[in-house]
Structures are given as C-alpha cells and as structure tokens.
N, C-alpha and C positions, 0 to 999 in steps of 0.2 A: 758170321759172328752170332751168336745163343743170344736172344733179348734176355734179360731176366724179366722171371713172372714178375704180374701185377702183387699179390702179399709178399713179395720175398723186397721188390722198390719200396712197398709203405712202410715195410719192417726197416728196410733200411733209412728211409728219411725221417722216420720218429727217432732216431737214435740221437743221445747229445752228445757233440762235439767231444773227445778227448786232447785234443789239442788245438792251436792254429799258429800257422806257417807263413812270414811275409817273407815275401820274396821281390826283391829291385833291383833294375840293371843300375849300378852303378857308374858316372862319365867317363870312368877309368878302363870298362869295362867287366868290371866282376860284381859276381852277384851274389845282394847283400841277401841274408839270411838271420832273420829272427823269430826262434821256435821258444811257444809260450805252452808248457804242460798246465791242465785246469787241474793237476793236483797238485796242492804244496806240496807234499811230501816224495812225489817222483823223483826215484833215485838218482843223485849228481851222475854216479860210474855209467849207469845203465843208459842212459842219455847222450854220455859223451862217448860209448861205445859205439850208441846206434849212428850218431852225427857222423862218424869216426868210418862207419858203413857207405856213406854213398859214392865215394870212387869204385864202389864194386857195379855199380848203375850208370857211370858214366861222368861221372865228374871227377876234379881234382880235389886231390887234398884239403880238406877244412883249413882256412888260415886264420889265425887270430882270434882263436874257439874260448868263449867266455860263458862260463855260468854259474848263475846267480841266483840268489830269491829262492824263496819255498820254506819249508819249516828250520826249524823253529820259527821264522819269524813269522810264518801267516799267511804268506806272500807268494804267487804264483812261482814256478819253477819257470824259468828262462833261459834262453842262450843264445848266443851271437858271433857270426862269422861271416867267413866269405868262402866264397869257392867259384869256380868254373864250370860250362856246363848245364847248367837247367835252364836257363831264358837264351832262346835265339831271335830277337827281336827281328832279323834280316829275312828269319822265313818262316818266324810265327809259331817254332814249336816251343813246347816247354817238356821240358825232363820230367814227366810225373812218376813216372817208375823211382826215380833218384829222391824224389819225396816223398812218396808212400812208403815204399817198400823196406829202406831201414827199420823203422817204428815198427813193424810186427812182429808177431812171436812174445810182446812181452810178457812177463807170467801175472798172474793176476796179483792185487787188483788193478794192475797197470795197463790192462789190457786197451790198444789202441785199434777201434772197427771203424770211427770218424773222424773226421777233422776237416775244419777249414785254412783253404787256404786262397793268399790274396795275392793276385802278381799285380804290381806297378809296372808302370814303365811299358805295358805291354797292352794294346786296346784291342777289343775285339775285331779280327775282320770274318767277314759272311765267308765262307768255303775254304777259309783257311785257316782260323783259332779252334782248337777243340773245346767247346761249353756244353758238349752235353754224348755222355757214353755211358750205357749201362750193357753187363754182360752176367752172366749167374753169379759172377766172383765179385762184381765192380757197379756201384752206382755213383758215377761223378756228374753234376750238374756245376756250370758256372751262370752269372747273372753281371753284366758289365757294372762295373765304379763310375763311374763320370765318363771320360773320352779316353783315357789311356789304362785302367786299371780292371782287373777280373776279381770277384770273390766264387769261388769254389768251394762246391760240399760236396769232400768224397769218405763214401762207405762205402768198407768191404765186409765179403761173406766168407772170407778165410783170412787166418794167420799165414797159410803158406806162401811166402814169397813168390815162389813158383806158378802158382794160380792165380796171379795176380798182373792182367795185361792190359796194361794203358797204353794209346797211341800219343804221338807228342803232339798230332797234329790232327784236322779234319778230316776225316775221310768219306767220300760219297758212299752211300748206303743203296743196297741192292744191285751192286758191279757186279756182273757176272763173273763166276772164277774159268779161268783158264782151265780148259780141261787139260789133262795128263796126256802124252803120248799116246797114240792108239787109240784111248778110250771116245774119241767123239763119232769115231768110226764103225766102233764096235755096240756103241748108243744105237747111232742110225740104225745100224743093220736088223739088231733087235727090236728096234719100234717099227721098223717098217716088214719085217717078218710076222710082230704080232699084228700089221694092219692085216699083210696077207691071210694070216690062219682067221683072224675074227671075218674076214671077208668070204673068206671060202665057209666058215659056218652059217652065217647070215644066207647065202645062194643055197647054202644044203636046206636048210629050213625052207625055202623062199620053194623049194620045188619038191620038197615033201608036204607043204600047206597046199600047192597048184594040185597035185597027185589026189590029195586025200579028197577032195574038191570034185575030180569027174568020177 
C-alpha cells in the first residue's frame, strides 16, 4: 500500500472540515445517521441524491431520510436516517467507503475533501478498529471518545470515487504479499544466477590482480 508523502498529509490535515457524520448502532440494530453540511446553503436535492448513493457501497436503503436547516434561515444543512451496513460492532468493521464515497464529485463550491466523523456505540480495539490509514488518495486518522466512541478526520486527494480505498478494518502493515505462480521460482533463479555471474567476476579479478603481481 503507497504511504502518502509527508506535504501531501500536512496539506491534508490543514484542511477544514466540509462536513461531520454521526453514526450509532441503534438497540434495534440499525444504524442511526446524522449528516451536518458546514454550509447553510448546501443544496437539499444534491444531498438527498448523494445520501440516496450508499447502497451502491454496501448498505441498504436510507429509511426515514429527513432534511432540514440551512438558508434562508442561517442554519447548518442537516439530515437524518437509518440504514444498514456501515457499523459491524461483532467484528469491528466500519463501512468507510459507504461514508466517504457518496459525498464526492460535488461541483464547487460544494466541494467535499474533509470531514469528520464520529461512531458510537463502537470502542476502539488495538489490531482490530481502523484509527489510522493514509494512502496518496486517503488520509483518515481516528482518536477514541471515552470507552465506546471514535472521532475520525478523513481527507481525500481526489474526487474520484474510484481512487478512493478504505479498509473497514486493521490491517498489519508490512505482510508479505503472496507471490503469483511461478514467480518465487523464477526470483530465486535470477538472484542466485546473479550470485553466480558477480562470483565468477570477483575470482576473474582476484587472479588477474595474482597475475599482474608475479
């Protein structure tokens, strides 16, 4: 996985928020969703289109999608529902793809490259919550609430949906990859042919220095 450079993370952690996302497992089991845009004026359609987007990531259908606030009256853009799908409390992942990824593309000045967000209901555990992934495309950092809750600040360095890969979960860093068929074979062969040729140079040398000597 590509780290992203060093100025490409500053550049992204100075950026402010366009939006923030709560998210809570619900006793019922679905999960509650309240998205706050930091612009009043963010378009109602354009919001209920992207909300309208995450069953293409893995959830169900929005149920019970309300929004409210924003201009004229002054007042942040808001929205509220449920869906299925982004919190798996039993094995610690979270749907981030299902929450990022709607929200891009918008056309300026709606443009969404930050946002925080906050899961309840979900605590960190060591080698199993993801708090912290950066890749050229993605810099998400979390920092645990109390005992059961996460806040996350994720920036991205594209609009493309596409380019944009979050894992739901921990992953050990520096696993070796499985090589392909053939190829660990075909490795060997070659490194240990180029021991032989650097070997047989080294002994060429070694008795053209002895030669030049008597």
């Amino acid at each position: 996985m590509a780290q992203t450079s060093e100025p490409l993370a500053n550049a992204l952690e100075e950026r402010r928020p366009a939006m923030s996302i709560l998210v809570r497992k619900h006793l019922m089991g679905a999960d509650m969703v309240q998205v706050t845009m930091l612009k009043g004026d963010y378009p109602t359609e354009l919001l209920r289109q992207q909300i309208e987007l995450m069953p293409a990531y893995g959830t169900t259908p929005p149920r019970g999608l309300e929004i409210f606030g924003g201009a004229p009256a002054k007042t942040l853009r808001q929205a509220m529902f449920a869906v299925d799908g982004l919190l798996k409390p039993e094995t610690g992942e979270i749907n981030f793809e299902a929450i990022v990824k709607p929200f891009l593309g918008s056309p300026e000045p709606f443009v969404v490259d930050t946002m925080i967000v906050v899961v309840e209901g979900m605590p960190a555990v060591p080698n199993t919550t993801l708090v912290e992934h950066a890749t050229d495309t993605v810099l998400l950092k979390g920092v645990p609430l109390g005992n059961d809750s996460i806040e996350y600040r994720i920036s991205v360095a594209s609009q493309d949906p596409e380019k944009v890969k979050i894992p739901t979960k921990y992953q050990p860093v520096g696993k070796p990859e499985t090589p392909t068929k053939g190829s660990s074979g075909n490795n060997r062969q070659m490194i240990l042919i180029g021991i032989g040729v650097a070997g047989v140079i080294a002994a060429g040398a070694l008795v053209y220095s002895l030669t030049r000597r008597r």
